[in-house]
N, C-alpha and C positions, 0 to 999 in steps of 0.2 A: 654641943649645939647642933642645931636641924638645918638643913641649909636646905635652900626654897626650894619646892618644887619644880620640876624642868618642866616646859613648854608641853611636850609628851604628855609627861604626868598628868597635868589642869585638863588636856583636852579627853583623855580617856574617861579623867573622873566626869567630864563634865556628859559626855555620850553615855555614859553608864547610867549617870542622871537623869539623861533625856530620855534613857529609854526606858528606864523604871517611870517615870510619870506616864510616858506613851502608854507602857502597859496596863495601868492603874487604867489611866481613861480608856482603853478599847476595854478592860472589862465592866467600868460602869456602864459603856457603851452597851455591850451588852445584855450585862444584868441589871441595867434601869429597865432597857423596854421589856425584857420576859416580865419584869414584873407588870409592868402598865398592861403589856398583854394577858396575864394570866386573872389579873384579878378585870380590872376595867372590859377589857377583853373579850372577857367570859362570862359578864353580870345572867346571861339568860343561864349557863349551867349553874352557878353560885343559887338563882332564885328555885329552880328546878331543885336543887338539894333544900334550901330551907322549907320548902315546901314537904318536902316527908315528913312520915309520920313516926317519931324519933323522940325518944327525950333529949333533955337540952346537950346535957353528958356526949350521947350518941354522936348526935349532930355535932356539934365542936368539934370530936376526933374526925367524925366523914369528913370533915368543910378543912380540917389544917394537914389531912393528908394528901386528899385530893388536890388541893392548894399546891402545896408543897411540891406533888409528883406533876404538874402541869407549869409550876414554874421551874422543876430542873428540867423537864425534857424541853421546853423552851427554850431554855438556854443552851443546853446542849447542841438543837438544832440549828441557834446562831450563832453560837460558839463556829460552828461546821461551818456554815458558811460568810464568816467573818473574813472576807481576802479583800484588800484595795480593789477598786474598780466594778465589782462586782455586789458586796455587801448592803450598799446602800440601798441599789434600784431592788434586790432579791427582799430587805426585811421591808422597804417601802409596799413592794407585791404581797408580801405575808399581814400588813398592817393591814390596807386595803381589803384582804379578803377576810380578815379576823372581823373588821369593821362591817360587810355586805353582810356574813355570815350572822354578826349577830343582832342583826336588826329582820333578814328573816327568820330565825328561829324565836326572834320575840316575837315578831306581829303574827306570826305563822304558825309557831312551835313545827318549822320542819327542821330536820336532819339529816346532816352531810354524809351523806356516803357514794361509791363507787357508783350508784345508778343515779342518783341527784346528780352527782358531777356530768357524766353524762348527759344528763338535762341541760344543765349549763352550758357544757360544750357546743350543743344542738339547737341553742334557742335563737329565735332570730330576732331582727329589729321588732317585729311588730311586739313580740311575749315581752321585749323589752320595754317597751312603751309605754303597755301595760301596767307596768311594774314602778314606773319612774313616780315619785312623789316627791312633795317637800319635807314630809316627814323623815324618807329615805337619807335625801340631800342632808339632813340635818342632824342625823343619827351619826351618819358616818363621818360627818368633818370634828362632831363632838368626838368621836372614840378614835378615828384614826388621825386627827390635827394634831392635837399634842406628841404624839408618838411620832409623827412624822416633824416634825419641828427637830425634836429629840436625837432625831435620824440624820439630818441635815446641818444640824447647825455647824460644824466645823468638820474640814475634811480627816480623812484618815491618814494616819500618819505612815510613812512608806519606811519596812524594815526588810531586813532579808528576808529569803522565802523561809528560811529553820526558824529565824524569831517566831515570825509569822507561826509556822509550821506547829512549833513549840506550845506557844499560846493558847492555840485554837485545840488542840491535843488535850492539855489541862480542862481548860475550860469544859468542853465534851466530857473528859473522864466525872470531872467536879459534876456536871448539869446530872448524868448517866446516876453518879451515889446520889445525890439528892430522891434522883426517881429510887433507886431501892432501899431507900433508908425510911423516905416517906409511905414505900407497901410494904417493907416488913413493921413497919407502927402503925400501921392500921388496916393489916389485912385483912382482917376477923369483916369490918364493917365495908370495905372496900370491895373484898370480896363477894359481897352480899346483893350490894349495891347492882356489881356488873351482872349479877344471875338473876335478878328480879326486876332491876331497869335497865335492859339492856339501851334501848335509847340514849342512853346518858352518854356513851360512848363514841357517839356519833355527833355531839357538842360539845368536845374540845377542843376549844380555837387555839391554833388554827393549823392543831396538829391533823384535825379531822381532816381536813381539806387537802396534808400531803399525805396521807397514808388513803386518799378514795383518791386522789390523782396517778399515784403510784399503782393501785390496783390497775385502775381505769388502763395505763399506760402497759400496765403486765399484759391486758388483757386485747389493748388493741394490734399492740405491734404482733404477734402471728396471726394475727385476722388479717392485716394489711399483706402479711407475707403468704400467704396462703391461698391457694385456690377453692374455693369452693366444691365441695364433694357434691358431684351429681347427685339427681332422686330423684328416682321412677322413670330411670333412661329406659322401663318396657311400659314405659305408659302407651297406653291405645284405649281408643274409641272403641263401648261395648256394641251388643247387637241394634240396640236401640236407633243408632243413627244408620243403621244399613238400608232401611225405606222409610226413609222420614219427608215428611214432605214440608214441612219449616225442624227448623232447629231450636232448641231449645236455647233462651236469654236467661241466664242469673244474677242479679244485685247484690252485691256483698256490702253493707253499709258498715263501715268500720267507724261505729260513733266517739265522741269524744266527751270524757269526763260526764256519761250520763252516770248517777247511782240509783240504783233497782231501789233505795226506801222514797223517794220522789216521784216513783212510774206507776200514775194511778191504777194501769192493768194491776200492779199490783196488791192494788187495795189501799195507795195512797189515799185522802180522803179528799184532794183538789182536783179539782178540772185539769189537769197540767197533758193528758194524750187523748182531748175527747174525741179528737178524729178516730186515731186508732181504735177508739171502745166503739166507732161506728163499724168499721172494717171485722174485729171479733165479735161484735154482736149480729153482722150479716152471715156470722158462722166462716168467713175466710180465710182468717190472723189469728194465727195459736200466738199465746204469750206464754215462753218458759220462766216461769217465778224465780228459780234458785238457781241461774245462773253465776258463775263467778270467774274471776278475770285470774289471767298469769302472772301481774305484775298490778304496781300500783301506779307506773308513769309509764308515757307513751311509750321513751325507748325501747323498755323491754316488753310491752303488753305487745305494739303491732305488729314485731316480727315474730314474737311468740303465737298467733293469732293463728300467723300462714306456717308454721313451724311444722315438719312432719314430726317434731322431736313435744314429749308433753313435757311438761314444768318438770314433775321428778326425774327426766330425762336428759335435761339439759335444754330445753326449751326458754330459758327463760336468760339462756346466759348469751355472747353475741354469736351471731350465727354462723355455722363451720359447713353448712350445707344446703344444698337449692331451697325454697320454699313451693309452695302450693302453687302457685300461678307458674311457676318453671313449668311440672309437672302437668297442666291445664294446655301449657303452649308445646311442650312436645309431645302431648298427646291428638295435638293440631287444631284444639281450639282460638277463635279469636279473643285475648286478654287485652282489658285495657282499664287503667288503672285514672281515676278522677280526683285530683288532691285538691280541699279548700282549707288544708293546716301547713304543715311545718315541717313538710314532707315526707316520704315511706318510711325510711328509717332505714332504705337498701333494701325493700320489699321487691321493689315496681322496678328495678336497675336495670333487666333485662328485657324489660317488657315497653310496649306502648303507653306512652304515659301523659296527661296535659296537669300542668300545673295555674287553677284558675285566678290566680292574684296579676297574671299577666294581660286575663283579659282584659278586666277594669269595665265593667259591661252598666255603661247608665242605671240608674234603678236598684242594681244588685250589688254593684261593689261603692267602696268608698271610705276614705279613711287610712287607706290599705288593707281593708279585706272583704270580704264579700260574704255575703248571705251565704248560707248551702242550698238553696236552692238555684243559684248560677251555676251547680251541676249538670240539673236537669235539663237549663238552659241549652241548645244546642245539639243535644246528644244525640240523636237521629244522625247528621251529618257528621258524627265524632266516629259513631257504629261505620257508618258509610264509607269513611278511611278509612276503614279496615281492611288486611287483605281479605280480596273478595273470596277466596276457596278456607279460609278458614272460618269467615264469617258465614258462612252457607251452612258451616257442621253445625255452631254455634257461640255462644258469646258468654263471656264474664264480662262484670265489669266489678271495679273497686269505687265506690263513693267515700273518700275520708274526711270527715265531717269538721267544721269548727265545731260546733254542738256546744256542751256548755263549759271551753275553756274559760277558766280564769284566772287575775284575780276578778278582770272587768265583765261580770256576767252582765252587765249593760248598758255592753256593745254587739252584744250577740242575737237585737232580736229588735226590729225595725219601733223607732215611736209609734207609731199608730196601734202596736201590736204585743200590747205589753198589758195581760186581762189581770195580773196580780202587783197592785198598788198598796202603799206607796213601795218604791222599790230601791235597795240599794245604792248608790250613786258615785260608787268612790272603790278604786281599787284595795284599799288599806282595809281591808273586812273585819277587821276589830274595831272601827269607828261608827261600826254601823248597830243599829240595834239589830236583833236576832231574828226578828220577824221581816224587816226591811231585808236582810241577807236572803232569807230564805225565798220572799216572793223576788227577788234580782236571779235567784237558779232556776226558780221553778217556771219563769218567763222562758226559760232558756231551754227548757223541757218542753215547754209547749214550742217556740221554733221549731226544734228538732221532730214532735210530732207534725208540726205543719210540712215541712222538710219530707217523711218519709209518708205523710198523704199525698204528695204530687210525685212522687215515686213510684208510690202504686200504683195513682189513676195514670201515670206513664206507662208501667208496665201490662193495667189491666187493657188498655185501648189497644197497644201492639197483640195480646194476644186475642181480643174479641175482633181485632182487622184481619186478624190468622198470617201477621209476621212472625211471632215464634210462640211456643209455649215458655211460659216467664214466670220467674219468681223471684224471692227477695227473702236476706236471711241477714239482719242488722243485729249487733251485736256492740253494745260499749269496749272500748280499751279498759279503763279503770275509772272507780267511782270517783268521790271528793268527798272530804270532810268540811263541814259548815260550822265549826264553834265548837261541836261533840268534843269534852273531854281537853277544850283549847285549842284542838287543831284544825287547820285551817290550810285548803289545798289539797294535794295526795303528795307521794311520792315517799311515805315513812316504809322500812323497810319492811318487807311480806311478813317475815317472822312473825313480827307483830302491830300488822296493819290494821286498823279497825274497821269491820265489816263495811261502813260507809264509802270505803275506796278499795273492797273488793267483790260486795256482790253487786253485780251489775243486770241492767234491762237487757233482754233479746227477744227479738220477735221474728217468726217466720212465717210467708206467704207461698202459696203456690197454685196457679193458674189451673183450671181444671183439665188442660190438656198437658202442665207439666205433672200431675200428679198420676195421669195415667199413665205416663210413657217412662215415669220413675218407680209407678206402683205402691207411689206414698202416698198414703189416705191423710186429708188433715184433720179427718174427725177422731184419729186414731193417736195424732198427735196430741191434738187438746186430753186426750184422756191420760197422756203420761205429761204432761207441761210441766207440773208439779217437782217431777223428779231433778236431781240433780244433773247439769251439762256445764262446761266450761269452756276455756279457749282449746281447751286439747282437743275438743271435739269436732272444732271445724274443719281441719284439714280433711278429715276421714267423713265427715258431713259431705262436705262439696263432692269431693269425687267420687263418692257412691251415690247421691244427687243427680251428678252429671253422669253418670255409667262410664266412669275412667277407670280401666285398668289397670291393676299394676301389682306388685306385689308390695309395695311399701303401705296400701291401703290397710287397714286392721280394722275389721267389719267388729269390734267390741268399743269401737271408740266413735263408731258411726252415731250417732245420737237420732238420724231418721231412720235404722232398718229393722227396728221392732215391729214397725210401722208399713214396712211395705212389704208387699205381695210376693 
């Protein structure tokens, strides 16, 4: 005979019980939502693959490997961070951004990586604003509600930290074979995939998001640790300013989201810069056609811009040393820097700087932002703060432009002043028809030249008064895409960015007393305008422009000294 179990016994077996069921549920836990996320999740990469050009064969094995390797590394990743107390708020964070992510790479077809996030980090209330729809609201309650329901509905069960420990081990080893079981079964097509689209790689939710947060994070912390390496600690004023009797003024306009195939200088077929074609038709305004930009979103184009460093340089990644305007101010020029965006991006940090969303100035601001012409606004008395002994040598200034940010190109360009109708109306640019898109940017193009016509006739009056001899050298950050191809915005990785968010408009002015005392002819530049110039070339522009010394200058990267005397 069996004689009954003791007190002990029932309760052991019964804890052995609980904790086998516990376990069973923290792994559905787990491997329910990687699935929710991998497939729901992911519907924009899932449509992106059915979308090749693949027999059906093909595509099956791409669609159940990729599958496969996105939902073990999913799980893997929550496997990891599967701990009481923590678990919940971290995959509720990951659900949420799976959910943001892929509602703009549908409306948008953009992708996540290291410089996007950066965007994100950087963006402010107004880009946000922007951005807000109903459509948004309703994307992300469909795809991250259920998951998040999922996530909440009953607490976690509290075990030792080795069960725990044990668990999550397993689980990670299991998530980890699944990823290489699923590329060694379909390497041949997988492989193929990553060398031909690479894109693809940069929409995987919402692994994209911690492997460009992680970069992002490699890349910030010794930037924050670090001091900045001086450049052109022998900068000095050449002979030019040794009897001058005014000082030379330069505009640097740092536009935003203009693209060079909209800028009828260049043979666009709309009205979109007819000021400007007044200004190059009086023979004053060279327009270089084939310029192209460092980056294809603000963070990295603007300080690449002032960067002594070129893109193949390291110019394009974040900055480990002074910029242009350093070098401008310890060569004892007066620097001052004009922002109507989303600020320098640590350009303008050591310098004079007004930020014009504070003024709020009747007529020109409103909404929370303000025309670019609230630049111009003022600037006499802005110069006039200046200190007076460096303003006496002469003056930079930086204008950074709203220009044609969006998705809302119309907000960027007063009702009364909108010559291409009907026009866009709705930040969701896939709602709109193509032609409606197109005249909402190109309004936005015409601001902009309206914008750098009262810059001129500012700069041309200071120098016909014989306050200085003055000039102006504008210049986009990165283009934007309008529907070309599906995409929509800038910001897709340089590699393979498409010309529309890399070549960009520039134009250069210069007053007929600054072009004697720099020896630049502008009839000399219209004859090379054609030729290729980029961002790398302003640094070494301005300061052979201005007759700055120094050795960090490289007279082959000058783009005016073919051109001067």
């Amino acid at each position: 005979m069996f004689s009954p179990a003791s007190p002990r016994s029932a309760v052991a077996t019964t804890d052995l019980s609980d904790t086998h069921r516990s376990s069973g549920s923290a792994w559905l836990a787990v491997w329910g939502l990687a699935l929710w996320i991998a497939t729901v999740g992911n519907l924009p990469l899932w449509q992106k693959l059915l979308g090749l050009e693949q027999s059906l064969a093909q595509r099956g094995v791409l669609l159940a490997a990729m599958g496969l390797m996105v939902f073990g590394g999913t799980a893997a990743m929550l496997s990891l961070l599967h701990w009481p107390r923590i678990y919940r708020l971290l995959a509720s964070v990951l659900v949420l951004v799976t959910a943001f992510n892929s509602y703009f790479m549908w409306q948008f077809q953009a992708v996540i990586d290291s410089t996007m996030m950066a965007n994100v980090m950087h963006t402010d209330a107004h880009e946000v604003r922007d951005l807000l729809s109903w459509r948004l609201v309703v994307s992300v309650l469909l795809v991250a509600g259920p998951a998040l329901w999922w996530i909440w509905r009953k607490p976690m069960a509290q075990h030792s930290i080795w069960a725990h420990l044990g668990r999550n081990g397993v689980g990670i080893l299991v998530g980890l074979a699944v990823v290489v079981a699923s590329v060694l079964a379909g390497y041949q097509g997988l492989s193929s995939l990553m060398r031909n689209q690479k894109g693809v790689r940069y929409m995987i939710n919402p692994l994209n998001s911690a492997y460009a947060s992680g970069i992002l994070i490699a890349q910030q912390i010794p930037r924050e640790a670090r001091v900045l390496k001086k450049t052109g600690e022998d900068a000095q004023l050449g002979a030019s300013y040794a009897a001058q009797t005014r000082g030379p003024l330069l505009m640097l306009v740092a536009g935003e989201t203009a693209r060079a195939q909209n800028w009828q200088l260049n043979g666009y077929p709309r009205p979109t810069t007819p000021r400007l074609a007044q200004w190059e038709t009086q023979g004053s305004l060279v327009n270089f056609s084939a310029a192209t930009s460092c980056g294809t979103n603000t963070q990295v184009s603007l300080p690449c811009m002032f960067s002594p460093l070129t893109r193949e340089e390291g110019g394009d990644q974040p900055a480990h040393e002074e910029n242009l305007l350093d070098v401008l101010q310890r060569a004892g020029l007066a620097v001052l820097w004009v922002d109507n965006q989303s600020g320098c991006k640590g350009v303008c940090d050591r310098i004079p700087n007004v930020d014009t969303h504070a003024l709020a100035l009747p007529g020109l601001c409103g909404g929370g932002e303000c025309a670019d012409t609230v630049m111009i606004d003022g600037l006499d008395a802005r110069i006039e703060a200046l200190d007076p002994a460096r303003r006496a040598r002469g003056v930079v200034l930086v204008m950074h432009q709203m220009g044609s940010h969006g998705p809302a190109y119309f907000k960027r360009r007063p009702p009364d002043m909108r010559p291409f109708q009907p026009e866009c109306a709705s930040a969701t640019l896939s709602d709109c028809p193509p032609e409606q898109l197109v005249n909402a940017y190109d309004n936005t193009i015409a601001q902009t030249d309206a914008f750098l016509d009262s810059a001129l006739q500012w700069l041309k009056a200071r120098a016909e008064q014989g306050t200085n001899d003055t000039g102006l050298i504008y210049m986009s950050d990165h283009g934007e895409s309008l529907g070309e191809k599906g995409l929509y915005l800038h910001g897709v990785p340089y590699a393979f960015a498409p010309e529309q968010q890399t070549h960009v408009p520039m134009v250069g002015w210069l007053s007929p007393g600054l072009q004697t005392r720099s020896g630049v002819a502008t009839g000399c530049l219209k004859q090379r305008s054609a030729e290729p110039v980029s961002h790398d070339n302003l640094f070494h522009t301005v300061l052979g422009l201005m007759d700055v010394k120094t050795q960090v200058y490289q007279p082959g990267l000058d783009a005016f000294r073919p051109c001067a005397k």
